[in-house]
GUTIVEX-644815 format. One record per residue (C-alpha): residue number from 1; chain; x, y negated, z; residue in three letters. Coordinates in Angstrom, 3 decimals. Layout:
<kollos>
keba; fimar; east; north; up; padren
NUM; A; X; Y; Z; ala
...
</kollos>
This chain:
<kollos>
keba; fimar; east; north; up; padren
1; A; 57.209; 6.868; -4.488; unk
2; A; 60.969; 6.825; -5.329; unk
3; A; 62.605; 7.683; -8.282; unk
4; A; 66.307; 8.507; -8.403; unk
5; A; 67.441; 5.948; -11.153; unk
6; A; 68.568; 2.726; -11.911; unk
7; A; 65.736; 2.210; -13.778; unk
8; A; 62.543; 1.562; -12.680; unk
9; A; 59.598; 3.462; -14.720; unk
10; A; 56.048; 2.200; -13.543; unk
11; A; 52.973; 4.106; -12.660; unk
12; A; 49.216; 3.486; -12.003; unk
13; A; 49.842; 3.143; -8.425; unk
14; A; 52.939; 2.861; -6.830; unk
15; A; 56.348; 3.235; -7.856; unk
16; A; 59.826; 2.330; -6.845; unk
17; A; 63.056; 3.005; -8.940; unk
18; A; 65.869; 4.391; -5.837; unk
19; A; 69.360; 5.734; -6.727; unk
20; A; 72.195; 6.346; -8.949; unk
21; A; 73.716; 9.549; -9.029; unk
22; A; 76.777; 7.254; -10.875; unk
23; A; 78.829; 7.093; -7.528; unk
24; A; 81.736; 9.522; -8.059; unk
25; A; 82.409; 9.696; -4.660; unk
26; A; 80.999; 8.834; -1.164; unk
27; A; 83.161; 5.719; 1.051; unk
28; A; 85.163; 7.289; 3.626; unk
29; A; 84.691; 6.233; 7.475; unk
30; A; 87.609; 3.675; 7.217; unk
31; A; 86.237; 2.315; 3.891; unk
32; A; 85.294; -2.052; 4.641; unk
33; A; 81.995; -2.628; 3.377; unk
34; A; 81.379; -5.706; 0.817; unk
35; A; 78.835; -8.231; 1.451; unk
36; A; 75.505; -7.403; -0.277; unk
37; A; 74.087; -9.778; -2.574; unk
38; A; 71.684; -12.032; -2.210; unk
39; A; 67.913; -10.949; -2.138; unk
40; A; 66.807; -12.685; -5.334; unk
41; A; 63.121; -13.688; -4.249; unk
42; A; 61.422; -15.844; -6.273; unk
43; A; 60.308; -13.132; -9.266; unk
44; A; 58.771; -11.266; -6.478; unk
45; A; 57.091; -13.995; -4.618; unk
46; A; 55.950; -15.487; -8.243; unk
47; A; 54.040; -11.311; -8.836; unk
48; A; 52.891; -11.251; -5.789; unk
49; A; 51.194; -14.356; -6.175; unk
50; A; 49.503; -13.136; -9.024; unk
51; A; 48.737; -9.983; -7.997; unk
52; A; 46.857; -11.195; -4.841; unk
53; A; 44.573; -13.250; -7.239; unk
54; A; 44.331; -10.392; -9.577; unk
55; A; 42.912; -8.303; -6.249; unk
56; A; 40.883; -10.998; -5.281; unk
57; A; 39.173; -11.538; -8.295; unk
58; A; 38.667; -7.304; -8.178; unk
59; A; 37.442; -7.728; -5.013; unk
60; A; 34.052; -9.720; -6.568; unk
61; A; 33.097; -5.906; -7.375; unk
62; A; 33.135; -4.590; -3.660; unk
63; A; 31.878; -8.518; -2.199; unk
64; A; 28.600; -8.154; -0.229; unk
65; A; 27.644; -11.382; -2.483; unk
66; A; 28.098; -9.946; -6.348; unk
67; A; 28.198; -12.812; -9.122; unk
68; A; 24.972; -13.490; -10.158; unk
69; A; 26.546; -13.184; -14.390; unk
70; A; 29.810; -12.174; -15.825; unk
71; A; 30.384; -16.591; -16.009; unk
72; A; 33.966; -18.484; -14.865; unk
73; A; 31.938; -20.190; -12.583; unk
74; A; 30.027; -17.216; -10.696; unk
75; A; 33.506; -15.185; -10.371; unk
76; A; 35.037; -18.504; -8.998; unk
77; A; 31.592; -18.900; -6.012; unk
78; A; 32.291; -15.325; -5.496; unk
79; A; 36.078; -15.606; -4.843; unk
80; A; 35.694; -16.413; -0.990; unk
81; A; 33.652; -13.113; -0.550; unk
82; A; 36.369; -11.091; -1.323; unk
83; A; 38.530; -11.678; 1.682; unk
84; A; 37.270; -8.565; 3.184; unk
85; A; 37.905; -6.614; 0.383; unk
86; A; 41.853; -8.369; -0.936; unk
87; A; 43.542; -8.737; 2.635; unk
88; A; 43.055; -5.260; 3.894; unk
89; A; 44.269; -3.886; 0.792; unk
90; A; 46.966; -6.176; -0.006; unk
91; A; 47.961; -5.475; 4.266; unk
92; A; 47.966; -1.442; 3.293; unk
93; A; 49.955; -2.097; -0.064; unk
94; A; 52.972; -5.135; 1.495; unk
95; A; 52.902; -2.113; 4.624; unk
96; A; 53.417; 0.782; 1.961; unk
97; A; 56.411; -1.439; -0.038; unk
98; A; 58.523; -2.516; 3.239; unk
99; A; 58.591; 0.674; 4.344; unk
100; A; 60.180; 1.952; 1.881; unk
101; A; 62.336; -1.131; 1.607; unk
102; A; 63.078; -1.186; 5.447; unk
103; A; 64.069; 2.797; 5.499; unk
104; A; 66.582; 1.628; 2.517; unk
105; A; 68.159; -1.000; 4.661; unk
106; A; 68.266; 0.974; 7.250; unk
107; A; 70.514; 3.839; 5.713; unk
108; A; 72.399; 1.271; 3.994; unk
109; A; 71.009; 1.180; 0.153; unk
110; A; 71.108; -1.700; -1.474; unk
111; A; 66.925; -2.225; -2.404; unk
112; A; 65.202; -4.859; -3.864; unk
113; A; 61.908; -6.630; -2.708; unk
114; A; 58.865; -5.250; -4.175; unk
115; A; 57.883; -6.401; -7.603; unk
116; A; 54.109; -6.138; -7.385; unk
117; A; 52.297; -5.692; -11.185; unk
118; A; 49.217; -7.109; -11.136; unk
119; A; 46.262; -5.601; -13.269; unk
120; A; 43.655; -7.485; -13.777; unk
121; A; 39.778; -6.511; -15.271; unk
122; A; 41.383; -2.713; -16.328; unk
123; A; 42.051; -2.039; -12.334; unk
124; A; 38.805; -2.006; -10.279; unk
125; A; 41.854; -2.777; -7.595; unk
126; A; 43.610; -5.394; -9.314; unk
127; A; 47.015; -3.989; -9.171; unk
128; A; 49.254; -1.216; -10.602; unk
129; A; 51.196; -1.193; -7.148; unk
130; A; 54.998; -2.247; -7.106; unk
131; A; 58.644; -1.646; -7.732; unk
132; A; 61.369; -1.374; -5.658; unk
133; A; 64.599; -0.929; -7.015; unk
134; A; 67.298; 0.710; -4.848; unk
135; A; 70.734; 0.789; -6.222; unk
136; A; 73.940; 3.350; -4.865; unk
137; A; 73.494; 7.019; -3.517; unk
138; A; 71.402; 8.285; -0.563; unk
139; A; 74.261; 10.507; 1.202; unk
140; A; 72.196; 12.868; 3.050; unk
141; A; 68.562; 14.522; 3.379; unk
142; A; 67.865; 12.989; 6.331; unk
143; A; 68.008; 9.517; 4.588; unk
144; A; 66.067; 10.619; 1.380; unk
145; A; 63.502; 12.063; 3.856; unk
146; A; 63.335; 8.786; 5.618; unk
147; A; 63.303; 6.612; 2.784; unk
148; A; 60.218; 9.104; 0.549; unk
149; A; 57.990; 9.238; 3.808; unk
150; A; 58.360; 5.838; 5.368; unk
151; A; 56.222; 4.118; 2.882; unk
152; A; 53.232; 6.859; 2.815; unk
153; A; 53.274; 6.977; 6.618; unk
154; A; 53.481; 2.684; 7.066; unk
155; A; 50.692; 2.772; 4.695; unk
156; A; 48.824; 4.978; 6.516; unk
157; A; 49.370; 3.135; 10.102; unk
158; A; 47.293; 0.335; 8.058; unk
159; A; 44.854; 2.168; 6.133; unk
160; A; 43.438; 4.156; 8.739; unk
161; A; 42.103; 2.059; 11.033; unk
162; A; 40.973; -0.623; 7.562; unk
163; A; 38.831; 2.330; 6.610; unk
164; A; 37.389; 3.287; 10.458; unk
165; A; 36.242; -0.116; 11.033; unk
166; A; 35.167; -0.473; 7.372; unk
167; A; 33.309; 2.513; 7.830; unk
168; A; 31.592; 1.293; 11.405; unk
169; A; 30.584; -1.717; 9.125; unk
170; A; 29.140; 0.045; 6.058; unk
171; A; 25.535; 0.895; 5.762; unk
172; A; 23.359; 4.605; 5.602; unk
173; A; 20.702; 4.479; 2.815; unk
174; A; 18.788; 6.704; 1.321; unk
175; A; 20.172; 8.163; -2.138; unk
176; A; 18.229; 7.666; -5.274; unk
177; A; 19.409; 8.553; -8.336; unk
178; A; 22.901; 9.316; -10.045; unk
179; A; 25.430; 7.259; -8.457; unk
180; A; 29.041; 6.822; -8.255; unk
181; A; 30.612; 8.168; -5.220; unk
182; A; 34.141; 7.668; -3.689; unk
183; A; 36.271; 10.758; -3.225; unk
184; A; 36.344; 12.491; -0.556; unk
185; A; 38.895; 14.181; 1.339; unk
186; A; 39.192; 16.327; 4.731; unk
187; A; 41.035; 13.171; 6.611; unk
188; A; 38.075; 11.070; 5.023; unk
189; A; 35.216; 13.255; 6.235; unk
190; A; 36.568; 13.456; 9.435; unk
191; A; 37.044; 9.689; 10.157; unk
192; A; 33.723; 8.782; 7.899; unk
193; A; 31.843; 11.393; 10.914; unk
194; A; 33.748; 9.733; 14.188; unk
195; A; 32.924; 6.618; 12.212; unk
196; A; 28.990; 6.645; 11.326; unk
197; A; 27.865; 10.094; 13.212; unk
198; A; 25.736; 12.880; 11.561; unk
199; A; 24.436; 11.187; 8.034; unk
200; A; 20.641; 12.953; 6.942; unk
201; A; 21.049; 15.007; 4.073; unk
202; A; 19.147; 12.930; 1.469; unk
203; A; 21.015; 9.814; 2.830; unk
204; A; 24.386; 8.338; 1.963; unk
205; A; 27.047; 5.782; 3.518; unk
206; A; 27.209; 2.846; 0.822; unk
207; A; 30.973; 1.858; 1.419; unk
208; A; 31.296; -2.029; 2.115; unk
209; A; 34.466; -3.977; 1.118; unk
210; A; 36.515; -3.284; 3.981; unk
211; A; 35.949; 0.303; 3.714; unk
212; A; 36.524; 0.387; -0.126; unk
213; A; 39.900; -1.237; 0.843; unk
214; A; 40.687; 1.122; 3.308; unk
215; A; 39.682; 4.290; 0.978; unk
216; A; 41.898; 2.956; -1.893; unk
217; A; 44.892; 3.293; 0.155; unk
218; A; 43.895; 6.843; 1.217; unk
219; A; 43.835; 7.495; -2.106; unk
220; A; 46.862; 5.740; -3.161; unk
221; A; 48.632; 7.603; -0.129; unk
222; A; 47.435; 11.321; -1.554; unk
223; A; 48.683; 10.332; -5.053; unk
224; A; 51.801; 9.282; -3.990; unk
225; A; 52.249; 12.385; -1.869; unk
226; A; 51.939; 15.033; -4.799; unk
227; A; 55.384; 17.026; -3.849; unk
228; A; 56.984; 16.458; -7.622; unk
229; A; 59.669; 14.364; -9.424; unk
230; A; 60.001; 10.842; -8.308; unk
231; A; 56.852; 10.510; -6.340; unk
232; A; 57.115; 10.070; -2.699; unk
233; A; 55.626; 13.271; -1.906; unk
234; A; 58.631; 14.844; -4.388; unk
235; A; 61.563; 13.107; -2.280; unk
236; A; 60.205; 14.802; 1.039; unk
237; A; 59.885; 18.386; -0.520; unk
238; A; 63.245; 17.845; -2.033; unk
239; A; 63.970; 17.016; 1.420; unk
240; A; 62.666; 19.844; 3.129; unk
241; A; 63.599; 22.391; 0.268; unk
242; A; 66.475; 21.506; -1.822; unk
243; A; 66.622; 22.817; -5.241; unk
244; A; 63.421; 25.164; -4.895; unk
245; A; 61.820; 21.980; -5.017; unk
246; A; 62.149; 21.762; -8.675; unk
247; A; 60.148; 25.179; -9.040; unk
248; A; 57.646; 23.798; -6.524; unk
249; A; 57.155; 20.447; -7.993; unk
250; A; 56.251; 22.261; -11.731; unk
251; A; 53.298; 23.900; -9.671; unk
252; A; 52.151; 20.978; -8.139; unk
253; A; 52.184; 18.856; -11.451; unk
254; A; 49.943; 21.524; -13.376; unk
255; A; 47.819; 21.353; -9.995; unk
256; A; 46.570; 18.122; -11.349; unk
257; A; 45.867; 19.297; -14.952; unk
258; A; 43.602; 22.215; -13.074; unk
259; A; 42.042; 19.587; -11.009; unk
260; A; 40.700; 17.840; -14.542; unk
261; A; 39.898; 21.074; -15.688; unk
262; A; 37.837; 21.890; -12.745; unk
263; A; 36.176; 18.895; -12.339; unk
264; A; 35.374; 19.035; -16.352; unk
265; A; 33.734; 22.659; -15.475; unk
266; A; 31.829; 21.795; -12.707; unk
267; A; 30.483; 18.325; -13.743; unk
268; A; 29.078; 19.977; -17.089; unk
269; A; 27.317; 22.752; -15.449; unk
270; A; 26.302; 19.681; -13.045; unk
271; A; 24.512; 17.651; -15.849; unk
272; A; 23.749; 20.643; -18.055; unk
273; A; 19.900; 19.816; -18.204; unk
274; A; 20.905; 16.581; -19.825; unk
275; A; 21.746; 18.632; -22.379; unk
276; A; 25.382; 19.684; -23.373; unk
277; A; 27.370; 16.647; -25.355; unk
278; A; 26.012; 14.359; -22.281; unk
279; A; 27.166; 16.818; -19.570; unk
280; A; 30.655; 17.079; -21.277; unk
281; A; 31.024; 13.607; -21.575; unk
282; A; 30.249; 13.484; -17.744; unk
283; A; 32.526; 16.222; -17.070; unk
284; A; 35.482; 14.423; -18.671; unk
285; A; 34.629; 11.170; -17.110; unk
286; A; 34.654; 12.476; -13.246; unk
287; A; 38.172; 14.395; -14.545; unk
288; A; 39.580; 11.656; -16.254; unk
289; A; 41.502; 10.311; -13.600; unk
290; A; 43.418; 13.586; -12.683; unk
291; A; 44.442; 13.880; -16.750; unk
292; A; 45.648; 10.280; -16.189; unk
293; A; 47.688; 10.987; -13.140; unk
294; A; 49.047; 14.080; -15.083; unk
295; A; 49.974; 12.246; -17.943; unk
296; A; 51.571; 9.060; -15.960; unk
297; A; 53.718; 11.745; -14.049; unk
298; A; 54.855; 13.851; -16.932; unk
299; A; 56.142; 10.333; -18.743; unk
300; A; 57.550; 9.458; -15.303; unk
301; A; 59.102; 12.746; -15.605; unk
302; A; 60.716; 12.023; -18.933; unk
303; A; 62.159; 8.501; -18.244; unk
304; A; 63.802; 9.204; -14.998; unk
305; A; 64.342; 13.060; -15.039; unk
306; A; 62.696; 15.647; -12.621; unk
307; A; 66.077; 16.794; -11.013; unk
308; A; 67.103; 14.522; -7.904; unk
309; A; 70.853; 13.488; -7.192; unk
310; A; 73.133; 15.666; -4.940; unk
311; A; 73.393; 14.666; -1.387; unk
312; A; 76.107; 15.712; 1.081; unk
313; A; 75.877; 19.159; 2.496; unk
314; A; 73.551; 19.514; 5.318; unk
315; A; 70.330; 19.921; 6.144; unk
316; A; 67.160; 18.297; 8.130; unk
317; A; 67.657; 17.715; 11.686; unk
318; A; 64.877; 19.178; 13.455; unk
319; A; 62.650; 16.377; 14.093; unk
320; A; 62.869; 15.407; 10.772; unk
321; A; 62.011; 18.668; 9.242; unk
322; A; 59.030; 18.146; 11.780; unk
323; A; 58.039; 14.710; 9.819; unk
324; A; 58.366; 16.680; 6.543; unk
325; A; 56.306; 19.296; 7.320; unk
326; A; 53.750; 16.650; 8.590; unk
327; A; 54.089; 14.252; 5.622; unk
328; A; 53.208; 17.199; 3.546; unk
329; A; 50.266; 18.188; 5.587; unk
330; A; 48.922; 14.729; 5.198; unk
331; A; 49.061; 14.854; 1.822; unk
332; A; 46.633; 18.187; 2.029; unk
333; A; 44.429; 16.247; 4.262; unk
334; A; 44.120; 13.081; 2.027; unk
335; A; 43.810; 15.845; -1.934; unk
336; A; 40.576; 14.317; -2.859; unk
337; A; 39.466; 16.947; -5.538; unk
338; A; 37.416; 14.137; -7.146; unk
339; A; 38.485; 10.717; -7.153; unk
340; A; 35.920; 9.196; -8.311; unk
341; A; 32.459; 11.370; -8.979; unk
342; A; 28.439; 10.736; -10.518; unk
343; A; 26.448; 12.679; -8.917; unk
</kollos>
């Protein structure tokens, strides 16, 4: 995601800060460029460092070998078991970030390297995602459509075939019990069926490390693609539909505090027979993470504003209205209506 400016305001996923709307005018063809400055590295190379220990040590909870007790010394034997989980989903996130930051380059604004935050124990995935910060103006729609969709759609290139092969690798078992299951969206489904074929109804795929990797950047992709403010998802609407994107991008932000209040519905009528203050607390468990989301955007909204900067006059050429409208769909494809559910 991108937001529009100079400061960067984090989220529980991804988030980059972009542009300035400060520039009072654009360069003019005969203007001579300056020399950008120097990519200041070490910060970033110092987080990431960090952060890919911080996802490694998440990782013991998706290892085929779990530690045997919450020691030092069992997390530390586990450590080389979570290759399978860390490097895919470090690969997905470094693919998401340099999109972004390539695209940027590209059209000629001036972007940091990502600052990855590592997370670790709170995040089951060891990371809050990065910051980019882009400095100067994006001049046209084209470029803002360019810069919003190139990190979703690099991601993607990654996470997609992570989560086939992680899925080829995972094992059917018969369900017993409550258990936590991953969300699941239409994209999912469909790759989860090419992946494992026709799954018995009282049976389940038990997601191995690889394919946990793989679904966490589906699911960092879809939240990342909600069309409003700053998010990625809100710099290709804006893209596609100028100023009715503000109107659009209210709609999709309540979207996710209906989402909570569906999931709060359904999971208490789920787990009535439990009795009632047990089914609530189940409802508002599996919902949790969509009232999360909504309130991470709406402060996201406040610190960097929901209107984006004026471009130059113009609008999509045709093959990039194309990737809009595509981008968009994806991000249909990838809506997992639960994110995490016990069922």
């Amino acid at each position: 995601m991108t937001d529009d400016r100079r400061t960067s305001s984090p989220s529980a996923l991804d988030v980059e800060a972009e542009l300035s709307p400060s520039a009072a005018s654009f360069p003019g063809p005969s203007a001579v460029a300056s020399r950008p400055p120097p990519l200041r590295w070490k910060k970033n190379l110092a987080l990431f460092c960090v952060t890919v220990v911080s996802v490694f040590v998440a990782g013991t909870l998706w290892a085929p070998i779990a530690p045997e007790d919450d020691s030092v010394l069992a997390f530390v034997k586990a450590l080389p078991q979570t290759w399978s989980f860390a490097v895919p989903f470090l690969s997905i996130l470094l693919a998401h970030e340099f999109g972004h930051y390539f695209a940027a380059r590209a059209h000629g604004v001036e972007a940091s390297l990502p600052y990855f935050i590592p997370l670790p124990i709170v995040s089951p995935l060891g990371t809050m995602g990065a910051v980019i910060s882009m400095k100067g103006r994006i001049k046209s729609r084209n470029a803002l459509l360019d810069i919003g969709a190139s990190g979703p759609l690099a991601g993607l290139v990654v996470a997609l075939p992570v989560l086939f092969v992680g899925l080829m690798q995972s094992e059917v078992h018969a369900s017993s019990g409550p258990a936590l299951q991953e969300g699941r969206s239409l994209l999912y489904l469909l790759l989860r069926r090419l992946a494992v074929g026709p799954i018995p109804e009282t049976h389940d795929v038990f997601l191995g490390p690889t394919a946990m990797a793989g679904w966490a950047g589906l699911l960092i992709t879809a939240f990342n693609l909600f069309p409003v403010g700053q998010l990625d998802g809100g710099h290709v609407a804006y893209a596609l539909f100028g100023k009715r994107q503000d109107r659009y991008g209210r709609a999709a932000h309540f979207l996710m505090l209906a989402l909570f209040v569906g999931n709060v519905v359904y999971f208490t009528r789920h787990f009535i027979a439990d009795g009632l203050s047990d089914a609530l607390r189940a409802g508002v468990a599996n919902g949790m993470p969509w009232l999360t989301w909504f309130g991470l955007v709406y402060l996201m909204l406040r610190m960097g504003g929901r209107e984006h900067p004026p471009t130059e006059p113009g609008e999509l050429s045709p093959g990039r209205k194309a990737i809009a409208v595509v981008t968009l769909l994806l991000f249909v494809l990838l809506l997992m209506p639960t994110p995490f559910g016990t069922y």
